[in-house]
Residue, then its C-alpha position, 0 to 999 in steps of 0.5 A: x500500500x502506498x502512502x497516499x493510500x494509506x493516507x485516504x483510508x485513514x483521513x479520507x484526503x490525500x495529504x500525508x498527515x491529519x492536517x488542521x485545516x482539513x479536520x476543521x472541513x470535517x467538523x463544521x463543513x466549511x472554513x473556520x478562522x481562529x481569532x486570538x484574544x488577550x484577556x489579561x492572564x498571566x502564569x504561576x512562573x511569572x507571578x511569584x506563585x512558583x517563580x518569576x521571570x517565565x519560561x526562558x523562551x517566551x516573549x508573547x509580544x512574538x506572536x500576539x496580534x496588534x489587536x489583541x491588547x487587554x484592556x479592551x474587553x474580549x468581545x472588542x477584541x474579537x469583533x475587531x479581529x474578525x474584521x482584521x481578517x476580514x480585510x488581510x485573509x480569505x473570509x470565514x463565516x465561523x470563529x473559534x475565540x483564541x485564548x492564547x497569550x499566557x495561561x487562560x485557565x489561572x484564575x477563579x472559576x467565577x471569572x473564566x465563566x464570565x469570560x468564556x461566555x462573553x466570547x460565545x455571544x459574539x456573532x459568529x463565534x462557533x467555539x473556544x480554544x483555551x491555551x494554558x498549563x497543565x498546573x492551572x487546571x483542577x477537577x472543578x474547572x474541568x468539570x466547567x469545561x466538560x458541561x460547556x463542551x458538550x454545548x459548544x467545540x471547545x479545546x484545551x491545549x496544554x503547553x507540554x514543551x517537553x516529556x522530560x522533567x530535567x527540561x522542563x526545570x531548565x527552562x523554568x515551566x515550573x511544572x512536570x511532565x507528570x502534571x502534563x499527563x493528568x491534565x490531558x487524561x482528566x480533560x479528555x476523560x470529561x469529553x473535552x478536545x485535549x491539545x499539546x504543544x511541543x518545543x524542538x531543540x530545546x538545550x540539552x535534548x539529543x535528537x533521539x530523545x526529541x524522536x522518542x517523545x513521538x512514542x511517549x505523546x502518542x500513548x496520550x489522549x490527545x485530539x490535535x498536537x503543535x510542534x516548533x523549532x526552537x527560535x530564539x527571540x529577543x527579550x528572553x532569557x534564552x536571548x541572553x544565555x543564546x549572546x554569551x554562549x551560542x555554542x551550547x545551543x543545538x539550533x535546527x537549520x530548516x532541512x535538519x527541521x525537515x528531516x527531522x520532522x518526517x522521521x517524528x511523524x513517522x512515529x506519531x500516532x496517526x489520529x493526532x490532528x496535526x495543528x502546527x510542524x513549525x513556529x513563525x514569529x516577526x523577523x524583528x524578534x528573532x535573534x536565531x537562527x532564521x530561515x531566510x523568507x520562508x512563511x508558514x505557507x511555503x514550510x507546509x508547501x516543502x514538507x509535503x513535497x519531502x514527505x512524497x520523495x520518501x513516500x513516508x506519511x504521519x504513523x508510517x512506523x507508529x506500529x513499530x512502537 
């Protein structure tokens, strides 16, 4: 069987993995259009409740959008996005409310309710998609999320970064894999859409240890997984450590990413909805490295084309695991 006829008998489409855009074709029938709202969060690492400073690589002024500023209400902030790509994209009729920046689950229950619902009444909003950490979550929350899930598509994506422990203190989650599990396996128990988001090239992490979190992530219940290289951007700790000492860092170059991700895709459980192979942030904020112009569009563009060369496909070799 080749690839491309595995590919129609597990997803129904001839791309070589479970892509976004076509899961979201099968779920609503149509187009749908993310819209990222800042509701003013922030994060246990940040706050002094575990540690300050945050993550070593996050600056979230990367990739928030211009419109995206707290002190608007939420509902302004997604009227206007809609707009924005009303007038910058392909237009959509439907729009999952994005909350993206920070942790969008840390604070009382009271106030994501109020939050939540203030986005699901604004025309066209068809869902939510709630990015936060998997220690900013607990059984009442989710017991919240499950009853609204039932009522709407919600997704809970959980910044995983990585499966290993001695990471994840490295670069200050303040949070252990372990956590990551019971989050992911108490929100897809309550029948809500559990996501995972994964960093590639973080200090210290061999390439057999980055492929080996394929076998690892595929024993979870997720529903849709995201994957980016490491960038290195401007106003982090990680900038910091990246001027003084580059050579302790193991950046990918864009065919080593390539190559990499085919081989990682080879081992990932095929019913993963694949959201993201690669980050993208303004080329203002990155100090490393950089891929020449290449946007988002193209890198989906090159892979595929390199997935067809070596007639390789999402889960090839997942049963070898």
């Amino acid at each position: 069987m080749t690839g491309k006829s595995k590919q129609k008998f597990l997803w129904g489409h001839d791309r070589r993995f479970n892509t976004y855009s076509n899961y979201f074709r099968e779920v609503f029938g149509e187009r749908v259009q993310k819209v990222s709202v800042d509701a003013g969060f922030t994060c246990p690492n940040r706050d002094g409740t575990l540690a300050r400073g945050g993550c070593t690589y996050c600056n979230n002024d990367a990739f928030t959008p211009s419109y995206c500023i707290p002190e608007k209400s939420v509902s302004q902030q997604i009227k206007e996005g809609i707009e924005f790509h009303k007038v910058r994209y392909r237009r959509a009729n439907k729009y999952l409310a994005y909350f993206q920046a920070f942790s969008n689950t840390y604070a009382p229950l009271e106030h994501l309710m109020k939050i939540y619902n203030e986005a699901l009444s604004v025309p066209g909003v068809v869902g939510l998609v709630i990015g936060t950490r998997p220690d900013c979550v607990d059984e009442e929350k989710l017991d919240y999320f499950g009853r609204l899930a039932r009522e709407t598509y919600l997704i809970i994506e959980y910044g995983i970064e990585s499966c290993y422990n001695k990471t994840l203190e490295l670069i200050n989650r303040k949070h252990s894999f372990e956590q990551s599990v019971w989050a992911i396996e108490a929100t897809a128990s309550r029948g809500i859409r559990a996501g995972g988001h994964l960093i590639f090239g973080l200090p210290g992490e061999s390439r057999n240890e980055m492929l080996g979190e394929a076998e690892i992530l595929s024993k979870l219940p997720l529903n849709n997984v995201k994957f980016h290289q490491l960038q290195i951007i401007k106003g982090t700790k990680m900038a910091k450590d990246y001027a003084e000492n580059p050579g302790s860092f193991q950046l990918f170059t864009w065919e080593e990413y390539r190559e990499f991700m085919v081989d990682f895709l080879e081992l990932l459980n095929p019913e993963f909805v694949v959201e993201r192979i690669s980050g993208e942030a303004p080329p203002g904020y990155i100090s490393g490295p950089r891929w020449g112009l290449k946007r988002t569009d193209q890198i989906l563009d090159l892979f595929e084309k390199r997935l067809e060369e070596r007639d390789t496909w999402q889960g090839k070799r997942f049963e070898e695991i």
